[in-house]
C-alpha positions as CSV (number, residue, x, y, z in Angstrom):
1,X,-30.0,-11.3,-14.1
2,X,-26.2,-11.3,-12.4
3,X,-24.6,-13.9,-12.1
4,X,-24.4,-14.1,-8.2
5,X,-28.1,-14.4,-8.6
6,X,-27.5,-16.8,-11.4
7,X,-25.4,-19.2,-9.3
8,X,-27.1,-19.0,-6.5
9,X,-30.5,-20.5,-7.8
10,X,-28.8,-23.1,-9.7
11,X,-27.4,-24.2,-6.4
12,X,-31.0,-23.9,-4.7
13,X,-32.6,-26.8,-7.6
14,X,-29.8,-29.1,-5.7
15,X,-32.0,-32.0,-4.4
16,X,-29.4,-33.2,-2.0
17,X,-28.9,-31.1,1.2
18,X,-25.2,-32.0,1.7
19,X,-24.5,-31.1,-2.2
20,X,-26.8,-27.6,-1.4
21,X,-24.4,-26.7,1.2
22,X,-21.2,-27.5,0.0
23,X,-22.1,-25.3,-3.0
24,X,-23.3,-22.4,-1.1
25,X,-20.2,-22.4,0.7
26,X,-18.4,-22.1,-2.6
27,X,-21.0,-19.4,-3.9
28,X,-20.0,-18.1,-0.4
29,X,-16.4,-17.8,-1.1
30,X,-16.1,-16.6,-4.2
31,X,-15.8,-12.7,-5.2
32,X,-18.7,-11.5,-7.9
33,X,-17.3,-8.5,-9.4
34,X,-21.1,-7.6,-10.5
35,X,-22.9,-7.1,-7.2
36,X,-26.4,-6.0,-6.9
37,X,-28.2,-2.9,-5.3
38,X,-30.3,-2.8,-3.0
39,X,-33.5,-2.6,-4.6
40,X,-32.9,-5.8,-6.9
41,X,-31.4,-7.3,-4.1
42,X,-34.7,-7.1,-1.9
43,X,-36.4,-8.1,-5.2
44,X,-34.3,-11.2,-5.7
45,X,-34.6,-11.7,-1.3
46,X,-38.7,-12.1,-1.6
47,X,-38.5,-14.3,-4.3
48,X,-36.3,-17.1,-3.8
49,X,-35.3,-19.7,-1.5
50,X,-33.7,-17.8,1.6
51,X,-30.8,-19.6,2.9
52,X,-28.3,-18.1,5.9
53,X,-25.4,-17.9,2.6
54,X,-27.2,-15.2,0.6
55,X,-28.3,-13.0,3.7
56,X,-24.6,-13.6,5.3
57,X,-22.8,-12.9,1.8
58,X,-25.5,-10.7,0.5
59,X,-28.6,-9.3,2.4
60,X,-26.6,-8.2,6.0
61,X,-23.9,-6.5,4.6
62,X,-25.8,-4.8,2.6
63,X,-28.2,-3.8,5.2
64,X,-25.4,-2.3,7.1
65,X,-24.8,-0.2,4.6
66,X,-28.5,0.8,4.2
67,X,-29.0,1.1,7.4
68,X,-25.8,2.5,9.6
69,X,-24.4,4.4,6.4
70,X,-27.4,5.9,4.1
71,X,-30.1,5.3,7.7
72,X,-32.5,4.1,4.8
73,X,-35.8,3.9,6.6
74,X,-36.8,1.1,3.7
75,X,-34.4,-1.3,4.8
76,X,-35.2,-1.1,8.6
77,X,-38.9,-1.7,7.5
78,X,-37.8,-4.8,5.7
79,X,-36.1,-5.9,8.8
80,X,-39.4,-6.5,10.5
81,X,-41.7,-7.2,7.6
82,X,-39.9,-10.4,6.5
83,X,-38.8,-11.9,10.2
84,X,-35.3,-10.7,10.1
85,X,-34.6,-9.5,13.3
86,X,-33.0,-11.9,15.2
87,X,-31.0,-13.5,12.1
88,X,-29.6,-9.9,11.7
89,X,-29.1,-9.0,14.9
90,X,-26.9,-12.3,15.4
91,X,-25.1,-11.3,12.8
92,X,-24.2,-8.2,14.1
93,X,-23.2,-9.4,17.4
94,X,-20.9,-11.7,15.6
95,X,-19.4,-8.9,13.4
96,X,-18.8,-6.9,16.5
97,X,-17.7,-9.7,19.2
98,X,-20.7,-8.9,21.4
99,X,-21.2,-11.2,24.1
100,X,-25.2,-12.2,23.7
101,X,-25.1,-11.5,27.3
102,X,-23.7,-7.8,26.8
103,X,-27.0,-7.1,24.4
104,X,-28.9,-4.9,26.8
105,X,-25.9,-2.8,27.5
């Protein structure tokens, strides 16, 4: 298993909330030489605890990819199928400086 991956779920066991986030935001920061693909990314996704950190490090930039740069079909699927649509969508709006109010056009 990599060790983003690695990290990441010995943060999760954290009993404490406020010890849980302050660690993800470390995970966060820091810069994994060994990232993961797509496919074991979506593997690791369904099968762990899903916190904002790994989709905002992880899971939306890689969608991005998937989706604006290789228009994988797969990843827009998995959009829907595991109720990401709004979470992405605000991060997109983010990324770009759109005004929630500017959505529709």
């Amino acid at each position: 298993m990599r060790q983003i991956f690695q990290d990441y779920l010995e943060i999760s066991k954290q009993p404490l909330r406020k010890e849980k986030n302050r660690q993800y935001k470390i995970w966060f920061e820091t810069n994994y030489e060994d990232l993961p693909n797509f496919d074991d990314l979506i593997v690791f996704f369904t099968s762990s605890d899903k916190s904002y950190f790994l989709m905002k490090k992880l899971l939306f930039p890689m969608l991005d990819e998937e989706l604006f740069d290789k228009q994988n079909r797969i990843a827009c699927r998995f959009i829907f199928t595991n109720d990401l649509a709004e979470a992405y969508a605000d991060y997109r709006f983010k990324k770009h400086n759109i005004p929630e109010n500017d959505v529709l056009t």
